[in-house]
C-alpha positions in Angstrom: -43.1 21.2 47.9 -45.9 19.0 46.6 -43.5 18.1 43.8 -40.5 17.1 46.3 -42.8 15.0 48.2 -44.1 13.4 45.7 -40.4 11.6 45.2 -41.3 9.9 48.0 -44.8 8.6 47.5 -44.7 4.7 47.7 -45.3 3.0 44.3 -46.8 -0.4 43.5 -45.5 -2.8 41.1 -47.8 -2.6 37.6 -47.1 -6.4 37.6 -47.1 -7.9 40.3 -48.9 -5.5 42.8 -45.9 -5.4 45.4 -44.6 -2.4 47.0 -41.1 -0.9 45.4 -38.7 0.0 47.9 -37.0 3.5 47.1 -34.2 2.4 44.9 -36.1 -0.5 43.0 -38.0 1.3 40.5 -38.0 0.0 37.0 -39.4 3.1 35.5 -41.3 2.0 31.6 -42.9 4.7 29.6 -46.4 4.2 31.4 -45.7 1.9 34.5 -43.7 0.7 37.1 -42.0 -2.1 37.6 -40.3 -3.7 40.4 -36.7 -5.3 40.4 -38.1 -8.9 40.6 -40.1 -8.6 37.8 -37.4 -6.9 35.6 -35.2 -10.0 36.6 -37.5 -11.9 34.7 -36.8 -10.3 31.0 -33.9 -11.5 29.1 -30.7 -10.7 29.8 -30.1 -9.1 26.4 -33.0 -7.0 26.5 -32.2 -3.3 26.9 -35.1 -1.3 25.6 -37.4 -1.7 29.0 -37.4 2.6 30.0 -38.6 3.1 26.4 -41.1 0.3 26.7 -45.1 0.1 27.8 -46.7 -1.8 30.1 -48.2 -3.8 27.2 -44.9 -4.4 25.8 -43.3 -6.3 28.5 -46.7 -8.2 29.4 -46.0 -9.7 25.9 -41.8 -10.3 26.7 -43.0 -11.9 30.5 -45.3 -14.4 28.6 -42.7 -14.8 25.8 -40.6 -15.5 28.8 -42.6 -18.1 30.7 -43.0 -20.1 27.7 -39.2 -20.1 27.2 -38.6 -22.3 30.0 -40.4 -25.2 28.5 -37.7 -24.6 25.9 -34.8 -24.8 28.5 -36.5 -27.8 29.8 -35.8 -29.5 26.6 -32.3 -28.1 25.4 -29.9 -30.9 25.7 -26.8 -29.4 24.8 -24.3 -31.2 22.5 -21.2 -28.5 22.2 -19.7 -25.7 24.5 -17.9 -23.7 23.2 -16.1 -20.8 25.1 -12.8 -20.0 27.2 -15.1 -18.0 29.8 -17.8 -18.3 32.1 -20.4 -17.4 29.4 -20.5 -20.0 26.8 -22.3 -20.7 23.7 -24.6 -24.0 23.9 -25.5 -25.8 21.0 -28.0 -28.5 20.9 -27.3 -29.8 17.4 -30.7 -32.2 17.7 -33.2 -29.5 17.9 -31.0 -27.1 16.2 -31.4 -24.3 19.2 -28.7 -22.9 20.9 -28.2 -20.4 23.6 -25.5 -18.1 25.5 -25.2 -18.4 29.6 -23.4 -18.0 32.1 -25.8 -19.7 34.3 -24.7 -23.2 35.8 -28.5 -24.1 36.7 -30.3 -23.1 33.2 -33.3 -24.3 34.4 -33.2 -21.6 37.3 -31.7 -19.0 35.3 -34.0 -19.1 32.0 -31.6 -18.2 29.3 -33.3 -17.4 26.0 -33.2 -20.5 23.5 -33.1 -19.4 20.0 -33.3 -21.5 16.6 -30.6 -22.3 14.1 -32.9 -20.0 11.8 -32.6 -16.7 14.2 -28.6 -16.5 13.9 -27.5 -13.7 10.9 -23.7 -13.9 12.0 -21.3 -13.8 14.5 -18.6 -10.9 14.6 -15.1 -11.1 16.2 -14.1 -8.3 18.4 -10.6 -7.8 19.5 -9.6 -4.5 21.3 -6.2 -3.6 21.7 -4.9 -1.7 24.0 -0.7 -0.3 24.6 0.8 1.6 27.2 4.2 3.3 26.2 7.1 1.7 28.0 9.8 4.6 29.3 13.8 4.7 31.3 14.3 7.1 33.4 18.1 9.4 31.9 21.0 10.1 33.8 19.2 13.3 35.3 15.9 11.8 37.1 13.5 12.5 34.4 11.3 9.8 32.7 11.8 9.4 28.7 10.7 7.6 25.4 13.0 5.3 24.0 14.1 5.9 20.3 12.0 4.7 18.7 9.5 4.2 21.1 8.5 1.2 23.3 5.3 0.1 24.3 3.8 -2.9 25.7 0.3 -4.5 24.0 -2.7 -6.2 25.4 -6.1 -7.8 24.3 -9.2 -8.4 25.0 -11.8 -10.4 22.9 -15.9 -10.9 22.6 -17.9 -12.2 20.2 -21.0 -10.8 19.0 -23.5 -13.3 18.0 -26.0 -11.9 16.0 -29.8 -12.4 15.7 -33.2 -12.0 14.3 -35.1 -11.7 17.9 -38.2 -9.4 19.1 -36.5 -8.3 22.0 -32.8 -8.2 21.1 -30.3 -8.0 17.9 -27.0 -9.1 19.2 -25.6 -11.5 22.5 -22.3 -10.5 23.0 -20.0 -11.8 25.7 -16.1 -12.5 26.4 -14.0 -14.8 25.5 -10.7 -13.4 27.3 -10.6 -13.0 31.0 -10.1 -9.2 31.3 -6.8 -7.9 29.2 -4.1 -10.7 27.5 -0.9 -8.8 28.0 1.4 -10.0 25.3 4.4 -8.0 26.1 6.0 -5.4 23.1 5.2 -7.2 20.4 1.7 -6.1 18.8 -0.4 -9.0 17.1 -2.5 -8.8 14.2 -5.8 -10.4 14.7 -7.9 -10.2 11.4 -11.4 -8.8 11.4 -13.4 -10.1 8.2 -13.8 -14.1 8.3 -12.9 -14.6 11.8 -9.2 -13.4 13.3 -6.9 -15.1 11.0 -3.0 -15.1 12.4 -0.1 -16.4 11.1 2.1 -18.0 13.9 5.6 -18.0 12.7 6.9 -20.2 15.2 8.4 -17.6 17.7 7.5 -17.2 20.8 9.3 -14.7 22.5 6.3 -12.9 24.3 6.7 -15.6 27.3 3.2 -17.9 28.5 0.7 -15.2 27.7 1.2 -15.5 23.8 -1.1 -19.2 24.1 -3.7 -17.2 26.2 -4.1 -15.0 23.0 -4.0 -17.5 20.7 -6.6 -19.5 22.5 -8.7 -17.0 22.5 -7.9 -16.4 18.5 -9.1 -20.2 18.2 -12.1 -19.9 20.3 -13.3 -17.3 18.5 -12.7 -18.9 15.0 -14.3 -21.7 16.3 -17.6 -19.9 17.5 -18.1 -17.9 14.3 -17.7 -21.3 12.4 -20.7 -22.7 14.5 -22.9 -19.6 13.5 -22.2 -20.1 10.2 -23.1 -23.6 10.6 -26.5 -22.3 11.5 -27.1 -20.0 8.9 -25.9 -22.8 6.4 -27.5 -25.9 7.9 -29.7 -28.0 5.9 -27.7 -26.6 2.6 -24.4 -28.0 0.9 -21.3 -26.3 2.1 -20.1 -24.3 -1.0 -16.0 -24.5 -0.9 -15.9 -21.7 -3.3 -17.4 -19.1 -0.7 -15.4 -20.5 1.9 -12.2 -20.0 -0.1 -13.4 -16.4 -0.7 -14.1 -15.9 3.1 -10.5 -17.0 4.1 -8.9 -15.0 1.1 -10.9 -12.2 2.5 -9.3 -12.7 5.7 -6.0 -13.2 4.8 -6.2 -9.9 2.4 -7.1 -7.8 5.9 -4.2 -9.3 7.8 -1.6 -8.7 5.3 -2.8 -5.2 4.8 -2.5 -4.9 8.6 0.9 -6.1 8.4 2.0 -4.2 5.5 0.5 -1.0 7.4 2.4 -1.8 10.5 5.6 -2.8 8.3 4.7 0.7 6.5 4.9 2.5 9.7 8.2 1.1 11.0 9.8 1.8 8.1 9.1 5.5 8.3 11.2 5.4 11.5 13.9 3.7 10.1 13.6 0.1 11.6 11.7 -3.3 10.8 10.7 -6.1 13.1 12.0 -9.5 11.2 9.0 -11.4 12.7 6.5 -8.9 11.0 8.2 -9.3 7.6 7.8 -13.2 8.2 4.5 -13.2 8.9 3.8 -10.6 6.0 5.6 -13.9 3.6 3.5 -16.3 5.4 0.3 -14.6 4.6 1.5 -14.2 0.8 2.4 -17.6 0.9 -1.0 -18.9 1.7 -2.9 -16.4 -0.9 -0.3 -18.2 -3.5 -1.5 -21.8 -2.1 -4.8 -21.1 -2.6 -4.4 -18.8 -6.1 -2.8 -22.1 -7.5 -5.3 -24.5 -6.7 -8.0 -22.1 -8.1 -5.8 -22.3 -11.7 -5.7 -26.2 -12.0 -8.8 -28.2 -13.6 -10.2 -25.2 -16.3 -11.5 -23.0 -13.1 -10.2 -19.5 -15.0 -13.9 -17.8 -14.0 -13.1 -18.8 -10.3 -9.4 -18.0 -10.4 -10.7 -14.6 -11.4 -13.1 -14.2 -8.7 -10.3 -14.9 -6.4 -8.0 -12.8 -7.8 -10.5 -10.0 -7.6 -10.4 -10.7 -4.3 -6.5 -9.6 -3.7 -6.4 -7.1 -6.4 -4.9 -3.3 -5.2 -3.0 -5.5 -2.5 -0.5 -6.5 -4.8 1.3 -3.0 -4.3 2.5 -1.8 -1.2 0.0 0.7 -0.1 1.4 4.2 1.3 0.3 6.2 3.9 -3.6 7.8 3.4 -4.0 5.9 0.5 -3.8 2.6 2.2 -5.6 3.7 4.5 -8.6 4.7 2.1 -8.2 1.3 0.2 -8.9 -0.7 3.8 -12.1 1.5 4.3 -13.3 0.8 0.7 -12.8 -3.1 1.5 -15.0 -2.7 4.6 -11.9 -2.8 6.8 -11.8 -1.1 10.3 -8.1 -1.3 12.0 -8.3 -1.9 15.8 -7.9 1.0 17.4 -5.3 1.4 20.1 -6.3 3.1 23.6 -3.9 4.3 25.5 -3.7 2.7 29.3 -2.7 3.7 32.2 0.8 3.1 34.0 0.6 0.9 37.0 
């Protein structure tokens, strides 16, 4: 009985000395905390139930003296199709991700070029099977089946922080529903896709590729950071885009793969799969003029085991040896 009452026992706020109403408990390992205080951590902090008091004393101060530094951000670029953007103040070389329209109010965490380790591009995808309904009532799968494809997109920008490792926010509103055709967003180097010039998929294929393009363009201003102050090394940025061009071609060459053990192909696939080759040639060739053998190598070593078509678990094992995770598809449901 003593233990059930004690449920209700009011509590005080270790912090600020207010009493917490029965919901607004911010439980820490040692304390209590109430929800205005917690509102005052960052936003990317999720540690605080395996925290101490002493801990987030250290984080609140840590976040008083950020707002000096919001005081003083004077952002040069947005970039971001959402609500949440990343802002960069090129000047000071600090940057930030928010949401908030007053900063000064909301007291976003402002981090230095120095603190960014990367940027990762992630792209869900998502199909629900399309079906007819035969001449008896009964709802069937077309041969071969049909589906219909959609995306969503984040980046994950991350960082060398006490109090977080990653900020990771949307750059699609919700799903991009792109109709039957699946696309073939890259995953190394930033999502690299071909456009072949159709576009049969109606308005919603320039959502996705905005969102392709935002992305690109937010992982290029990370790297940025991490490579400021040095001299930008075309050699390593030809490897990064071979790298990325290897992963979509063996995407395509899986998907081309799969189709063909069902006994059809999809035209724009196969053009986008000559693209991508195409480009990997382009760049091969420029690597081979002016005596640059040792760096022709290095590329080549780049596309080697991609020069055969790969079948079935073996391709699948090469793409896992290069690093390479396929997007998984998750089923939705029908509307």
């Amino acid at each position: 009985m003593e233990a059930y009452m004690g449920l209700f026992d009011k509590k005080f706020c270790d912090f600020c000395g207010n009493k917490i109403g029965l919901l607004g408990n911010k439980k820490l390992e040692d304390a209590n905390m109430c929800k205005d205080c917690a509102s005052k951590l960052s936003p990317w902090f999720s540690e605080r139930r395996h925290s101490t008091k002493a801990d987030i004393d250290k984080q609140l101060e840590y976040r008083e003296q950020n707002k000096s530094a919001v005081a003083a951000f004077n952002a040069t670029r947005t970039l971001g199709n959402t609500s949440t953007k990343l802002l960069i103040d090129d000047n000071a070389r600090k940057f930030m991700v928010t949401s908030a329209k007053d900063i000064n109010a909301a007291n976003p965490d402002v981090l230095d070029f120095s603190q960014a380790l990367g940027c990762d591009l992630d792209v869900k995808e998502h199909r629900s099977e399309i079906r007819r309904t035969d001449s008896n009532g009964h709802s069937v799968s077309y041969n071969p089946p049909r589906y219909k494809y959609s995306y969503e997109f984040h980046a994950i920008i991350r960082v060398n922080h006490p109090y977080f490792d990653e900020m990771k926010f949307a750059l699609s509103n919700g799903s991009i529903e792109v109709g039957e055709q699946p696309m073939n967003p890259g995953q190394s180097g930033g999502w690299s896709v071909s456009r072949s010039g159709f576009n049969i998929l109606g308005n919603k294929i320039d959502e996705y590729y905005k969102c392709v393009d935002c992305g690109n363009e937010i992982k290029a201003a990370v790297d940025g950071m991490r490579g400021a102050g040095t001299a930008p090394n075309p050699m390593a940025q030809q490897d990064a885009q071979l790298e990325a061009l290897n992963r979509e071609r063996a995407q395509l060459q899986m998907k081309i793969n799969a189709q063909a053990a069902q006994g059809y192909s999809d035209p724009i696939d196969q053009a986008q799969l000559a693209n991508v080759n195409m480009q990997i040639a382009q760049i091969m060739a420029t690597r081979s003029v002016g005596g640059a053998g040792l760096n022709a190598a290095r590329g080549m070593s780049l596309v080697q085991g991609l020069q055969q078509p790969m079948q079935g678990t073996g391709m699948q094992q090469g793409l896992q040896q290069q690093g390479f995770q396929q997007p998984k598809a998750q089923p939705m449901a029908q509307g």
